[in-house]
N, C-alpha and C positions, 0 to 999 in steps of 0.2 A: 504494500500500500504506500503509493506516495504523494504529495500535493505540489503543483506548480504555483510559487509565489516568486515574481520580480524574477519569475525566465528562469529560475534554479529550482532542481528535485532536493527537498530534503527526503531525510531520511525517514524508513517508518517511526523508531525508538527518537527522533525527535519530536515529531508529529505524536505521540501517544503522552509525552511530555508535557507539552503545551495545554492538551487538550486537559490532562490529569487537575495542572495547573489553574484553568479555568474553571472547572468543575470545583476545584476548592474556595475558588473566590467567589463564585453565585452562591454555595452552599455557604459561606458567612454571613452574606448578606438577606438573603429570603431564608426566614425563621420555620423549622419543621414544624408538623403537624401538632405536636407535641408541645412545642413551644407558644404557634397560634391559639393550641384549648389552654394553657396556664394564662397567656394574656388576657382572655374570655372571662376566664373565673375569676382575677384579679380582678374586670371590670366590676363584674356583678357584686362582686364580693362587697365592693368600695360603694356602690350605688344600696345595696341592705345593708351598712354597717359603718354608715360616715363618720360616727364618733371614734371606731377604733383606725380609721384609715386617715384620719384627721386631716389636715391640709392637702392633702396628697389626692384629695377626692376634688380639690378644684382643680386638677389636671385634665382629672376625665369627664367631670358632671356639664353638661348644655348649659347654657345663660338660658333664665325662665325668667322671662316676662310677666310672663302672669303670676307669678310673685310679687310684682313689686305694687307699691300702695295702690301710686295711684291709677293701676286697671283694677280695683280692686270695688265691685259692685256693694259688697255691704256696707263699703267705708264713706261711697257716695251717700247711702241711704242716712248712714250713720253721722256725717256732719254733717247735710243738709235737716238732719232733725233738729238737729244742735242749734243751728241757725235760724230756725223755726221758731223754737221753743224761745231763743233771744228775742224775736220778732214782736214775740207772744208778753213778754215777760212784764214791759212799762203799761202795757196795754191792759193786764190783767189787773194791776195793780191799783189800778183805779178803782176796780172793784172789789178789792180785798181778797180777791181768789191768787191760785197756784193754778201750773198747767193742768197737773191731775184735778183738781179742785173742777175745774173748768167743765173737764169733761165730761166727771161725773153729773155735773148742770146741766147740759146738755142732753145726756141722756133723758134725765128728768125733765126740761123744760119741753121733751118730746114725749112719753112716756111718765103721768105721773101716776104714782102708788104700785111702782114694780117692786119685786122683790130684790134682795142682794143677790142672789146669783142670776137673776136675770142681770142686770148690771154689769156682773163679772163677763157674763158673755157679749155682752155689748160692746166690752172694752177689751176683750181679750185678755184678761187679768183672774189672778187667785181672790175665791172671797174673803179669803182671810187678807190678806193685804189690803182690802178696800174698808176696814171696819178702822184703822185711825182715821183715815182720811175723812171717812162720814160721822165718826164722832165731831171730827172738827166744822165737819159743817152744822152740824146740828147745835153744836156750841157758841155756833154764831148766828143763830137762828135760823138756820134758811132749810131745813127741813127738818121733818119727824121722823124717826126711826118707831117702828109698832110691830107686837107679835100678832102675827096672821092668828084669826079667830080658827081657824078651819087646821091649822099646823103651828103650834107653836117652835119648832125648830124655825119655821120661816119667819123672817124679816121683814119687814115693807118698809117703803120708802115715798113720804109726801111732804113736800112742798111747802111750806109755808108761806103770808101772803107777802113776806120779805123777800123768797127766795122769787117767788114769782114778780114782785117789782123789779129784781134785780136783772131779769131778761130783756126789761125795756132798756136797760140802762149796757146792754151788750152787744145791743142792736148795728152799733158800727164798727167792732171789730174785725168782722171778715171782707168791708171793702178796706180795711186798714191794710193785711195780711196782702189781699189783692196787688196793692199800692207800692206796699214794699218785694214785691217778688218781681215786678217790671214786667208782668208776663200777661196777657189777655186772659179771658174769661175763657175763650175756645180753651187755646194752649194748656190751662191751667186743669179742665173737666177732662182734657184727654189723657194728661200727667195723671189725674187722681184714679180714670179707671183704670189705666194702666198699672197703677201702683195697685190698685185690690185684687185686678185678676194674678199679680204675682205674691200678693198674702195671701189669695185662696190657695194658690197652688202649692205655695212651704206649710202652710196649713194642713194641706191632703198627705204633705209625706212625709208627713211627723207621725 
């Protein structure tokens, strides 16, 4: 066996040399089979076990975006409440209410003489968490707390004719709200059902 290179025969035992020689340089460079699955498992290994791989796991892990705050949907929901509730805050105060205070008026100024767990469900709230809050209103006169004739475990809840003046006197906070959001009345009723069909639905899959 011989090969013509630049017009001259080598020989075959130099040719079997070369060739020996090359076979040893691709085999340092491209990793065996052997080598490729220890890579493989060292991946994974580092990707379920970051504490014990410690730094060394920001060599292999992707940049995720979607970690970071601000694509982060609950944190929208979650400071735009915040800002809400400030919205809310000089505005209540007029009236001697809290935001929870509010609400639960609200209820009532639509529904009077419900029970406490109707309420809770109104507000998506524990009953037991609602009983400081309606002592305090009740403390300030704006409603009566009464054991149901028919259940004494039940609670009712009515109105007073304070709590009830105090509706006139509420009557312009939600074009205040309006006012300070910058946003139309459309915009704002398409935001709102938008926001309830996505609490029905974390709602369903609790």
């Amino acid at each position: 066996m011989t090969r013509l290179m630049s017009g001259n025969l080598l020989p075959v035992t130099l040719i079997k040399r070369r060739l020996a020689t090359c076979q040893r340089r691709v085999k340092t460079k491209l990793p065996t089979y052997d080598q490729r699955l220890g890579i493989a498992t060292y991946l994974l290994r580092a990707l379920h076990y970051p504490t014990y791989f410690g730094s060394e796991l920001l060599l292999v892990q992707p940049s995720c975006s979607e970690l970071e705050l601000d694509h982060q949907l609950c944190f929208a929901l979650y400071s735009t409440s915040l800002m809400m509730t400030k919205v809310y805050k000089p505005l209540l105060k007029e009236l001697g209410l809290t935001y929870p205070q509010y609400l639960a008026m609200l209820v009532l100024w639509q529904n009077d003489g419900i029970t406490v767990g109707t309420m809770s469900k109104r507000l998506l709230t524990d009953p037991g968490s609602l009983t400081p809050l309606l002592k305090r209103l009740e403390a300030d006169q704006l409603l009566n707390r009464k054991r149901s004739h028919h259940d004494e475990r039940v609670v009712e809840l009515y109105l007073t004719d304070k709590g009830r003046e105090l509706r006139e006197q509420a009557y312009h906070i939600p074009s205040c709200v309006v006012h300070a959001s910058e946003q139309s009345i459309e915009a704002l009723t398409t935001l709102k059902e938008d926001l309830v069909r996505l609490r029905d639905s974390l709602q369903k899959s609790q």
